[in-house]
N, CA, C and O atoms as a printed pandas DataFrame, in Angstrom:
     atom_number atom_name residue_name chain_id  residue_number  x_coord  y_coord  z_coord
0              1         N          UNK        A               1   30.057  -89.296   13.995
1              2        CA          UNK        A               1   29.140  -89.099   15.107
2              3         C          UNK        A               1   29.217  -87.643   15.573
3              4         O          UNK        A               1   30.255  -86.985   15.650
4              5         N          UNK        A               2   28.126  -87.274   15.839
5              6        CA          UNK        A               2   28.379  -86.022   16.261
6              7         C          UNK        A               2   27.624  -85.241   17.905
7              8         O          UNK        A               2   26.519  -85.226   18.448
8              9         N          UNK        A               3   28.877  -84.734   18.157
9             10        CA          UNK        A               3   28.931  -85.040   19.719
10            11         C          UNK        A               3   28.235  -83.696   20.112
11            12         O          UNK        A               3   28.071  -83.718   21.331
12            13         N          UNK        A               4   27.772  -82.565   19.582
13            14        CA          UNK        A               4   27.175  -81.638   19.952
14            15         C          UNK        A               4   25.245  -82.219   20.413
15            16         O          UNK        A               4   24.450  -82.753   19.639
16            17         N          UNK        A               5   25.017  -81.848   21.904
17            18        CA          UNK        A               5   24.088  -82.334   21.879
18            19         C          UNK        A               5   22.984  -81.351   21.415
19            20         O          UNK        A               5   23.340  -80.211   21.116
20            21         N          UNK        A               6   21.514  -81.732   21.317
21            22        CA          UNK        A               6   20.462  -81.009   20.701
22            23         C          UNK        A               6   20.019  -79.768   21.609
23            24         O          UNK        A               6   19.643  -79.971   22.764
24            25         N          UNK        A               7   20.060  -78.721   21.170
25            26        CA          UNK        A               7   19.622  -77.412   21.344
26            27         C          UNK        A               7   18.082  -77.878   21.971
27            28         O          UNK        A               7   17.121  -78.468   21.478
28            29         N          UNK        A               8   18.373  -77.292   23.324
29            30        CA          UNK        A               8   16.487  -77.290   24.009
30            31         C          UNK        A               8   15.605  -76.316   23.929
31            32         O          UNK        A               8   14.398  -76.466   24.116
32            33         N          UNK        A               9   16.229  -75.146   23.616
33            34        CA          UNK        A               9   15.240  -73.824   23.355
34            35         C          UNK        A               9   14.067  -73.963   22.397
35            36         O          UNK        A               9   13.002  -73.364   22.541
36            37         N          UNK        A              10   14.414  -74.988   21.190
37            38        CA          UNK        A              10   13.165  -75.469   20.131
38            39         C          UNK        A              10   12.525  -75.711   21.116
39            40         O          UNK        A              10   11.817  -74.861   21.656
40            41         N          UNK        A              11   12.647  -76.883   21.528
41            42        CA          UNK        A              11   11.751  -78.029   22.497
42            43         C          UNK        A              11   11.036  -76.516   23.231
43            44         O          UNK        A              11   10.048  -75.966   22.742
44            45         N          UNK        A              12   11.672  -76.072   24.324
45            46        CA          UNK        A              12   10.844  -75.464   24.957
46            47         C          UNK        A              12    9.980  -74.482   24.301
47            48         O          UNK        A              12    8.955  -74.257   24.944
48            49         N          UNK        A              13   10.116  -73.739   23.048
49            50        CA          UNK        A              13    9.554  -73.082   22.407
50            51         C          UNK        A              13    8.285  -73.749   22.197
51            52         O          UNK        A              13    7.292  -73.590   22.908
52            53         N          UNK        A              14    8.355  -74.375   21.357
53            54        CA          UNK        A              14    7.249  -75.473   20.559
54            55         C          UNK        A              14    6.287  -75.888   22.029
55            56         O          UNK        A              14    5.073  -76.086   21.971
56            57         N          UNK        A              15    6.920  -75.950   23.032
57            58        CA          UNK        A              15    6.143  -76.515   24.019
58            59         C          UNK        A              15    5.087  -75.355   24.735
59            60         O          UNK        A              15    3.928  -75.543   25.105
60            61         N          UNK        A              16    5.855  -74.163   24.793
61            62        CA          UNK        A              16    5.089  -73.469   25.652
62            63         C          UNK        A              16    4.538  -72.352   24.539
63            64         O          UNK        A              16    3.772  -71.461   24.904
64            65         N          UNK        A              17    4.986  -72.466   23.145
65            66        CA          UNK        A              17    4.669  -70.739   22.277
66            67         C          UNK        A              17    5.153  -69.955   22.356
67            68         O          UNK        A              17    4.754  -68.996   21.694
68            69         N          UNK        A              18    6.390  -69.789   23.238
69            70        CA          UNK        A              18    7.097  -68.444   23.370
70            71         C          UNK        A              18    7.908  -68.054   22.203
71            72         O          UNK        A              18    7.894  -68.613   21.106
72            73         N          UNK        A              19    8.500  -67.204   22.497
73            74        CA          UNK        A              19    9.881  -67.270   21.567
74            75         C          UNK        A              19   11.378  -67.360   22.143
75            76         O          UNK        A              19   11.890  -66.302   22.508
76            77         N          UNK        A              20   12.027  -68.408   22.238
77            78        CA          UNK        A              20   12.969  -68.522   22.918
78            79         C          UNK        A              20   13.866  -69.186   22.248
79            80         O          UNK        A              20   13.565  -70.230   21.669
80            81         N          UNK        A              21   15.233  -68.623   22.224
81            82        CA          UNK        A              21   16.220  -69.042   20.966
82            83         C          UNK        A              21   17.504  -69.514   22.048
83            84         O          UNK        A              21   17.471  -69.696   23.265
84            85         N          UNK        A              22   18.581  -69.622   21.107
85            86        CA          UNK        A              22   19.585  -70.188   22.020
86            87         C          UNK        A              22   20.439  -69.280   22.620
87            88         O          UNK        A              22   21.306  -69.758   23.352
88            89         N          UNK        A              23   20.389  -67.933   22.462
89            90        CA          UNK        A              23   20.557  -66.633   22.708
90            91         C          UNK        A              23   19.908  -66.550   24.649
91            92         O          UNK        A              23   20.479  -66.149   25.663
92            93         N          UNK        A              24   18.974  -66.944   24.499
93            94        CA          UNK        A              24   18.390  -67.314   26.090
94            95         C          UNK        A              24   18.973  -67.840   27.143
95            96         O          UNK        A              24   19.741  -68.767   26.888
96            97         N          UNK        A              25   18.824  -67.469   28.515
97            98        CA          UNK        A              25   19.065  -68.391   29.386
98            99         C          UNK        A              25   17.682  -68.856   29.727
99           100         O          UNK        A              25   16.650  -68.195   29.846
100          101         N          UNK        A              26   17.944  -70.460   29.892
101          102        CA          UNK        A              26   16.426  -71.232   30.294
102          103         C          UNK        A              26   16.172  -71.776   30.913
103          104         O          UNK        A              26   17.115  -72.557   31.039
104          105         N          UNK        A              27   14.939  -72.206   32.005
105          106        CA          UNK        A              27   15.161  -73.308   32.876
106          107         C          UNK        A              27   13.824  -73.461   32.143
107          108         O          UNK        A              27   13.264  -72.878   31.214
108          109         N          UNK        A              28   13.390  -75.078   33.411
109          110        CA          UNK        A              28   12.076  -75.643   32.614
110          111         C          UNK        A              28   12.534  -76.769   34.274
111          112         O          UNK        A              28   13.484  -77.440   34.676
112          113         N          UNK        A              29   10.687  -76.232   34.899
113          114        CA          UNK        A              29   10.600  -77.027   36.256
114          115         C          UNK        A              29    9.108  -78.047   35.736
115          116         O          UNK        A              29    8.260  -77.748   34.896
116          117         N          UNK        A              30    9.203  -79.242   36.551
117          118        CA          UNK        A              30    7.701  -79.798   36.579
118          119         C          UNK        A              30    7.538  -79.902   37.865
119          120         O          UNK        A              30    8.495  -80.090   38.617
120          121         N          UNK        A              31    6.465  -79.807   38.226
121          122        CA          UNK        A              31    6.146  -80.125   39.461
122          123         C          UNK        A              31    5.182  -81.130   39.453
123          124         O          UNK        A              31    4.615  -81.728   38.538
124          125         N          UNK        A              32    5.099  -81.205   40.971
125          126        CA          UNK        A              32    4.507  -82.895   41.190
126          127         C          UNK        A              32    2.989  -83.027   40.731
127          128         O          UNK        A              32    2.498  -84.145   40.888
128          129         N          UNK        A              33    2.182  -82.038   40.187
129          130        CA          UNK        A              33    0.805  -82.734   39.908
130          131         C          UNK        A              33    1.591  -82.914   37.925
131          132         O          UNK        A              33    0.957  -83.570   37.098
132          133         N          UNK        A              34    2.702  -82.344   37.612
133          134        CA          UNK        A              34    3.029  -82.672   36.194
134          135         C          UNK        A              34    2.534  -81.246   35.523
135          136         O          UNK        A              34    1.992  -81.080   34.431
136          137         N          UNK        A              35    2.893  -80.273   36.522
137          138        CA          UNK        A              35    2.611  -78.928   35.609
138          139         C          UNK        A              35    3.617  -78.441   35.561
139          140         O          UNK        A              35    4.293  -78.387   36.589
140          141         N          UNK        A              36    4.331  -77.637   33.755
141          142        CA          UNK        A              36    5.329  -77.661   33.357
142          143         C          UNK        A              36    5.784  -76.036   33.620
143          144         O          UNK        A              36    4.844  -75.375   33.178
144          145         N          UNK        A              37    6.642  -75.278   34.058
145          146        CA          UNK        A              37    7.089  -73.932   33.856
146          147         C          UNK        A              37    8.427  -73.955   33.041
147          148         O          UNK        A              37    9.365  -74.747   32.954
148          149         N          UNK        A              38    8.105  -72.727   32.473
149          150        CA          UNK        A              38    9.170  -72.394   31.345
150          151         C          UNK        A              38    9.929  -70.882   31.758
151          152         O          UNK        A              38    9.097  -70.034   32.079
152          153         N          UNK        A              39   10.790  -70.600   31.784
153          154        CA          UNK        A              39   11.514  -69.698   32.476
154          155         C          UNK        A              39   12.327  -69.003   31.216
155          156         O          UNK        A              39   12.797  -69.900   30.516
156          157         N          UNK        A              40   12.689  -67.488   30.627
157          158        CA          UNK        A              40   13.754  -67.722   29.339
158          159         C          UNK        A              40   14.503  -65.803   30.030
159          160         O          UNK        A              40   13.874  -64.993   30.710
160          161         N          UNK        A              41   15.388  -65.721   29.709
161          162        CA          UNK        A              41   16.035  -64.508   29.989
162          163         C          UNK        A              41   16.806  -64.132   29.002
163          164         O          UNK        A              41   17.903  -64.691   29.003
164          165         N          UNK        A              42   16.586  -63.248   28.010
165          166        CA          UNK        A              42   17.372  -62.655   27.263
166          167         C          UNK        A              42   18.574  -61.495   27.659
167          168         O          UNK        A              42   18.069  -60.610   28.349
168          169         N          UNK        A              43   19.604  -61.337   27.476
169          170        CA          UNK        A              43   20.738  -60.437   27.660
170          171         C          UNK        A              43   19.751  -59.164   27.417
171          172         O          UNK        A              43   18.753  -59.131   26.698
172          173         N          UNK        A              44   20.312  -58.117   28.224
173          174        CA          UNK        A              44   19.961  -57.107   28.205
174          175         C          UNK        A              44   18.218  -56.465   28.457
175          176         O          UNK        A              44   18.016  -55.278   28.713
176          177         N          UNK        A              45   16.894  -57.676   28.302
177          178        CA          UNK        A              45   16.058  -57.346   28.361
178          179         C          UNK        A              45   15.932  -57.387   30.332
179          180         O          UNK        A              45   16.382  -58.127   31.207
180          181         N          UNK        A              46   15.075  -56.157   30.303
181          182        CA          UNK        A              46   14.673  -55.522   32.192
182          183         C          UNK        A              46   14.542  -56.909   32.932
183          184         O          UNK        A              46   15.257  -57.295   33.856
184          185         N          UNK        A              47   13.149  -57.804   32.157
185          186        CA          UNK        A              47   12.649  -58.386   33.116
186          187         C          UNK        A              47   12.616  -60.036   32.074
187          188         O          UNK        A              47   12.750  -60.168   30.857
188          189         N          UNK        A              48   12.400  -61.023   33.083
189          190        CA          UNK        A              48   12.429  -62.294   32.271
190          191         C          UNK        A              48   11.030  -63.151   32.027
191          192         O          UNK        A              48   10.269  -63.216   32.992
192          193         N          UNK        A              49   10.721  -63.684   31.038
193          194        CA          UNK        A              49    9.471  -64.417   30.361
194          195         C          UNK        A              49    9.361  -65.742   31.202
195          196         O          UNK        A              49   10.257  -66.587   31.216
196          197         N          UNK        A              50    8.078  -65.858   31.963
197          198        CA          UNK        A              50    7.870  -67.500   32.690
198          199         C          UNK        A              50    6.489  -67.877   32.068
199          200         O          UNK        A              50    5.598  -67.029   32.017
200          201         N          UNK        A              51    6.276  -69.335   31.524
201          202        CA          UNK        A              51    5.428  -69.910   31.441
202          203         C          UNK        A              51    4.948  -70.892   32.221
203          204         O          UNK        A              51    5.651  -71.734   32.781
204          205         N          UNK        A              52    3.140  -70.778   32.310
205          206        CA          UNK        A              52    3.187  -72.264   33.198
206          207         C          UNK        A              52    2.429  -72.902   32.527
207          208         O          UNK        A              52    1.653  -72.179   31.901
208          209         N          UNK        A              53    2.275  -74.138   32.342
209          210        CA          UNK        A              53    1.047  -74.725   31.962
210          211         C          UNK        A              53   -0.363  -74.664   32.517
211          212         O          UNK        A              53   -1.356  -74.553   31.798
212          213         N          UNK        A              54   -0.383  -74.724   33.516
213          214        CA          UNK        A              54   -2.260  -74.625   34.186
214          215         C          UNK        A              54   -1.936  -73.300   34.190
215          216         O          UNK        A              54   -1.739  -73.171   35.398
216          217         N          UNK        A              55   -1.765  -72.378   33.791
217          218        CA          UNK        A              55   -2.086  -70.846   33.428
218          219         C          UNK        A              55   -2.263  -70.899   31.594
219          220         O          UNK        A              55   -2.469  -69.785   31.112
220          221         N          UNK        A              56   -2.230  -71.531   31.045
221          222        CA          UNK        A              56   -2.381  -72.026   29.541
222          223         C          UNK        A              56   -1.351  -71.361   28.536
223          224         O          UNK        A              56   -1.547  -70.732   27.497
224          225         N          UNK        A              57   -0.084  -71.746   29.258
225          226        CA          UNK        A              57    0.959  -71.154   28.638
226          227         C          UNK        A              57    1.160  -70.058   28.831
227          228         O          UNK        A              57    2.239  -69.545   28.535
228          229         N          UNK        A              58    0.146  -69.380   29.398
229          230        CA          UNK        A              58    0.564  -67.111   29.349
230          231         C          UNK        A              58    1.090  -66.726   29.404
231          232         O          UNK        A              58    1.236  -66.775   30.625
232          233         N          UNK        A              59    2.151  -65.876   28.921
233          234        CA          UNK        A              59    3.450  -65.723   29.381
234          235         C          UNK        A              59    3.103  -64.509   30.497
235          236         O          UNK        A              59    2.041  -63.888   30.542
236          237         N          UNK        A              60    3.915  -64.380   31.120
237          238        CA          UNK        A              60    4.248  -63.643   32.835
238          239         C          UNK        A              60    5.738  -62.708   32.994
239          240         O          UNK        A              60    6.722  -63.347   33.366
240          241         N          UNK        A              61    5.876  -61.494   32.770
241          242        CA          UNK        A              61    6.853  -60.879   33.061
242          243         C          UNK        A              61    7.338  -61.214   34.308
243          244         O          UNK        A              61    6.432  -61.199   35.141
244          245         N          UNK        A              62    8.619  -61.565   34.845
245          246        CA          UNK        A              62    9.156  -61.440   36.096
246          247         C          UNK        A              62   10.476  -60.972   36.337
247          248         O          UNK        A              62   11.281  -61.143   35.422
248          249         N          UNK        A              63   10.858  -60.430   37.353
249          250        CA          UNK        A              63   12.191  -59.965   37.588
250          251         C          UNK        A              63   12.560  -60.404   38.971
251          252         O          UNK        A              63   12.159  -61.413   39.551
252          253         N          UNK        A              64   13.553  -59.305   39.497
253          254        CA          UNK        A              64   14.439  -59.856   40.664
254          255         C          UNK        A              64   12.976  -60.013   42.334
255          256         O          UNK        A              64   12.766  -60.759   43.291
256          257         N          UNK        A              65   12.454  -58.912   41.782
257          258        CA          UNK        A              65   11.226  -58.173   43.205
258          259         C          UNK        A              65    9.942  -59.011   42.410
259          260         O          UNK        A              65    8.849  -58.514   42.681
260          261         N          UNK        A              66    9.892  -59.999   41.630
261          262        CA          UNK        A              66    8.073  -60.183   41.105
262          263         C          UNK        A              66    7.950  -61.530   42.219
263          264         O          UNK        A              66    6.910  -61.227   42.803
264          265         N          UNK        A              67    8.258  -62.389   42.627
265          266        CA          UNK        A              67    7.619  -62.980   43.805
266          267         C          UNK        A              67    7.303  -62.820   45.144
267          268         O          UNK        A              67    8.057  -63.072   46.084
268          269         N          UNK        A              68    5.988  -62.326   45.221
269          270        CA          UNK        A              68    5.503  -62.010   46.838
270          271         C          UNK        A              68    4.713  -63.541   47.550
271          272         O          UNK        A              68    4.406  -64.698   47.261
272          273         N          UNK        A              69    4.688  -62.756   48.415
273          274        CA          UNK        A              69    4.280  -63.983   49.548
274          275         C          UNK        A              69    3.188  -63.057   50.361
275          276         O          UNK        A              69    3.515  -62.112   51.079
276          277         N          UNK        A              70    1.470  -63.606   50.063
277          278        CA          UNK        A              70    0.042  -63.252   50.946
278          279         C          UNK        A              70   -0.310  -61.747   50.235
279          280         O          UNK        A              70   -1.140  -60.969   50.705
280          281         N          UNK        A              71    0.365  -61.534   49.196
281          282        CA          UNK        A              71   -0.008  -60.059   48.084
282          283         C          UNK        A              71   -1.852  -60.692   47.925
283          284         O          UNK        A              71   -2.788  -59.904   48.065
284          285         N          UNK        A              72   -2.045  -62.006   47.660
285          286        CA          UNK        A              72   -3.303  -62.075   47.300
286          287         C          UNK        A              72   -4.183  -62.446   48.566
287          288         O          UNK        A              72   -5.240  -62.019   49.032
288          289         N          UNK        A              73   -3.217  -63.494   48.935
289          290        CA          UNK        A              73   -4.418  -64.118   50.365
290          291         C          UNK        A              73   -3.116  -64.441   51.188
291          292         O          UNK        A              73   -2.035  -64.773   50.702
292          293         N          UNK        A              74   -3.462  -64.259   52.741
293          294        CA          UNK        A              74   -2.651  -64.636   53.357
294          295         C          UNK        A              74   -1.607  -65.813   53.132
295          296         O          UNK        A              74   -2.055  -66.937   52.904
296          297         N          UNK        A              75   -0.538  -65.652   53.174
297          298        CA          UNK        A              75    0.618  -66.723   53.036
298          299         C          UNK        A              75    0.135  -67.732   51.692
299          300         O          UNK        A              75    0.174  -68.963   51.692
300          301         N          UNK        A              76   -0.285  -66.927   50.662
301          302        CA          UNK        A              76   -0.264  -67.077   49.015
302          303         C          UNK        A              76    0.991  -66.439   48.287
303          304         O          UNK        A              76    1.298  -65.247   48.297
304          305         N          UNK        A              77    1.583  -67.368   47.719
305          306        CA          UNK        A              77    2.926  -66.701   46.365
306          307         C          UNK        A              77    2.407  -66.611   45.368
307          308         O          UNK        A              77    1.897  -67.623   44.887
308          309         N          UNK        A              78    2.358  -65.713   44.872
309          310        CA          UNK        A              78    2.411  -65.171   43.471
310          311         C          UNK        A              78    3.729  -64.724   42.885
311          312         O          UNK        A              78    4.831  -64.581   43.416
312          313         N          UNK        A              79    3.346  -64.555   41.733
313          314        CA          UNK        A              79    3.785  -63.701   40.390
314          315         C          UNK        A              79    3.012  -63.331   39.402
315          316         O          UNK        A              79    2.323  -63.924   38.572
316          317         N          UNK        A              80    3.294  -62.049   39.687
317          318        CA          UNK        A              80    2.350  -60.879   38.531
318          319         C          UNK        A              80    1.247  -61.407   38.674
319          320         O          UNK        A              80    0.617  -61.459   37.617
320          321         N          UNK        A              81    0.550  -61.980   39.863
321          322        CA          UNK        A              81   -0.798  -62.177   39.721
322          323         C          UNK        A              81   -1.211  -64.249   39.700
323          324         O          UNK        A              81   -2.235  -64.897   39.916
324          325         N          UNK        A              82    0.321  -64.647   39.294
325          326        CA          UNK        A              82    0.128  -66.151   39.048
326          327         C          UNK        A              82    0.594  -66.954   40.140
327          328         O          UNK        A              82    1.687  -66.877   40.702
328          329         N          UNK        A              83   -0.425  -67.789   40.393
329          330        CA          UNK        A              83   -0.208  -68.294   41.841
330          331         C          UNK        A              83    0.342  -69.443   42.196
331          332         O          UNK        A              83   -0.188  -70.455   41.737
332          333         N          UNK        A              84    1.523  -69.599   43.086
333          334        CA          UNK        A              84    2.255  -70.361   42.471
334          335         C          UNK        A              84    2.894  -71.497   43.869
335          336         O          UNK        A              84    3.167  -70.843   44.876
336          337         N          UNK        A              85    3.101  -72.787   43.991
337          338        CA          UNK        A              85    3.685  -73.069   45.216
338          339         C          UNK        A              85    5.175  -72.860   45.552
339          340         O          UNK        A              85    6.058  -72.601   44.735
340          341         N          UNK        A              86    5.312  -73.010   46.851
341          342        CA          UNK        A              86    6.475  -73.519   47.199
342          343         C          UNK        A              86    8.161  -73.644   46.651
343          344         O          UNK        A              86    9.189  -72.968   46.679
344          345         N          UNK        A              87    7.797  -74.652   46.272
345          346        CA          UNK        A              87    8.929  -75.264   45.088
346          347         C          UNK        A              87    9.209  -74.452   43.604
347          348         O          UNK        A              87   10.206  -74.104   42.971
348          349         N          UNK        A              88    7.974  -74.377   43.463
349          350        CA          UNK        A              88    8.161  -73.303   41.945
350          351         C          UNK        A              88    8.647  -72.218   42.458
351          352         O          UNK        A              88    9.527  -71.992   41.627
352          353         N          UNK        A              89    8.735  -71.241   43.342
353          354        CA          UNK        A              89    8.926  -70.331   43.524
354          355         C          UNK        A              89   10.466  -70.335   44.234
355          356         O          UNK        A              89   11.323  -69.457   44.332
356          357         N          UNK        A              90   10.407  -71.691   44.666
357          358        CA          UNK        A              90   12.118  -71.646   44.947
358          359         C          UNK        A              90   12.883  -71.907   43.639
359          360         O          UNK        A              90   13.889  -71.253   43.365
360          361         N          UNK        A              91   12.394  -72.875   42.828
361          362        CA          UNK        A              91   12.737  -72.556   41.581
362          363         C          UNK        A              91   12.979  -71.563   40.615
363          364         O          UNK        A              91   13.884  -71.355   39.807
364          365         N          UNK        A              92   11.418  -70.736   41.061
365          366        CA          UNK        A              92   11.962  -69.667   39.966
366          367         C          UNK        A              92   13.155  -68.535   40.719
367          368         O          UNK        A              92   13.814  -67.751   40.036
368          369         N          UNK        A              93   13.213  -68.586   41.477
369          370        CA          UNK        A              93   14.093  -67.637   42.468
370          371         C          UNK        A              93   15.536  -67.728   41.885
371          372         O          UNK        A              93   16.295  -66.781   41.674
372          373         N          UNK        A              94   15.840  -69.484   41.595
373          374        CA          UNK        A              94   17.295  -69.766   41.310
374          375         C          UNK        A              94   17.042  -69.383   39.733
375          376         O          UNK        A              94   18.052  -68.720   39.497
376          377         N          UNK        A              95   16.372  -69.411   38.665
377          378        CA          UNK        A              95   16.389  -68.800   37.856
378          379         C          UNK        A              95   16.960  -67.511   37.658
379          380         O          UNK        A              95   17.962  -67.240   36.997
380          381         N          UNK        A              96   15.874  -66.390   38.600
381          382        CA          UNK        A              96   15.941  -65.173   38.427
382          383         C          UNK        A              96   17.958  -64.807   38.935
383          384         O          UNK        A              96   18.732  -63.974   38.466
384          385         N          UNK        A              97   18.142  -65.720   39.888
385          386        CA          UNK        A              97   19.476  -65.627   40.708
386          387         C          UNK        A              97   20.760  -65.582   39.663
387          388         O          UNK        A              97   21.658  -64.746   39.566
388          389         N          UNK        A              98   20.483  -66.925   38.840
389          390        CA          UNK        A              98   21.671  -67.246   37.770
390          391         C          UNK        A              98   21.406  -66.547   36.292
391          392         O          UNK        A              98   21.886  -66.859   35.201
392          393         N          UNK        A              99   20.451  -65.464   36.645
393          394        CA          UNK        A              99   20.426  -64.643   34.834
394          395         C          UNK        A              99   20.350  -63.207   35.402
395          396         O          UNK        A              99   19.934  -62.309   34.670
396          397         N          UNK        A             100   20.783  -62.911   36.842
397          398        CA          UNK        A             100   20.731  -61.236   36.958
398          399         C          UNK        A             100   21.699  -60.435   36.019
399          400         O          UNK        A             100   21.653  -59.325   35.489
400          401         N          UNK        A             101   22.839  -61.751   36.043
401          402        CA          UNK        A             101   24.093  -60.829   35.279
402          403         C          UNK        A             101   23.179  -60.458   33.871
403          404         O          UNK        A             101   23.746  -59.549   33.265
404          405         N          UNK        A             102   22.313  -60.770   33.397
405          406        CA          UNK        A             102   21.938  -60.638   31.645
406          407         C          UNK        A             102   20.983  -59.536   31.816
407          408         O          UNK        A             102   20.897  -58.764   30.861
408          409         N          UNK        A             103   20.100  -59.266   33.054
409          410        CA          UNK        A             103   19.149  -58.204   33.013
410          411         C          UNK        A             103   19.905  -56.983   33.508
411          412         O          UNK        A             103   19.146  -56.037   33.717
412          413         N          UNK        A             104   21.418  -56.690   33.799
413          414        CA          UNK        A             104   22.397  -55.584   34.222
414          415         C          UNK        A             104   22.559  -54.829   32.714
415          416         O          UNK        A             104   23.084  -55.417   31.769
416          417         N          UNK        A             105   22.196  -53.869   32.648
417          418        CA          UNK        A             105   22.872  -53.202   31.588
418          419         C          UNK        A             105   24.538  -52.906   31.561
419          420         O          UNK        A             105   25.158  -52.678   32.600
420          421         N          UNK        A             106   25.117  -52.937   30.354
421          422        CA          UNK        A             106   26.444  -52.857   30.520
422          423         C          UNK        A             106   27.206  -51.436   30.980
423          424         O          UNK        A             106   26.637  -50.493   30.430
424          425         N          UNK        A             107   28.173  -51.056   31.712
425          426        CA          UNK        A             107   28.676  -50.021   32.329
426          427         C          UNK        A             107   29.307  -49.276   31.187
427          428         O          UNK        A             107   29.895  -48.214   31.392
């Protein structure tokens, strides 16, 4: 039997088109109408790759400063332009939070 469980970076790959290996840090939120975000952070790259589904997969540069609040319309969140609620954005926040160490270049 073998106790290593299955690598999710395929899954999320295949799901959203990105390229995301096990080399990544990843999250993956749904929210309540069942729209999927894909989150991936590679070591050393500036900024990190988010997908959403009702944006049709696009991928979206984001970093530590990419979520504003009324940049588009009053008391509207975005990222890079993608508009986003509440919850996702507290979500992606803890993302961006637990992969700063990988976007630090080394001393």
């Amino acid at each position: 039997m073998n106790d290593i469980p299955p690598a999710i970076e395929p899954t999320l790959a295949r799901l959203c088109g990105g390229a995301i290996t096990e080399k990544d840090y990843v999250g993956y939120f749904m929210n309540e109408h069942g729209e999927e975000l894909i989150f991936a952070q590679r070591r050393g790259d500036k900024t990190a790759r988010l997908w959403h589904s009702d944006a049709d997969w696009e991928m979206f540069r984001v970093g530590d400063h990419s979520i504003r609040v009324g940049e588009v319309m009053d008391g509207m969140i975005t990222v890079d332009g993608l508009i986003i609620n509440r919850q996702e954005a507290t979500w992606l926040s803890s993302c961006l939070a637990a992969s700063r160490h990988l976007r630090q270049r080394p001393s």
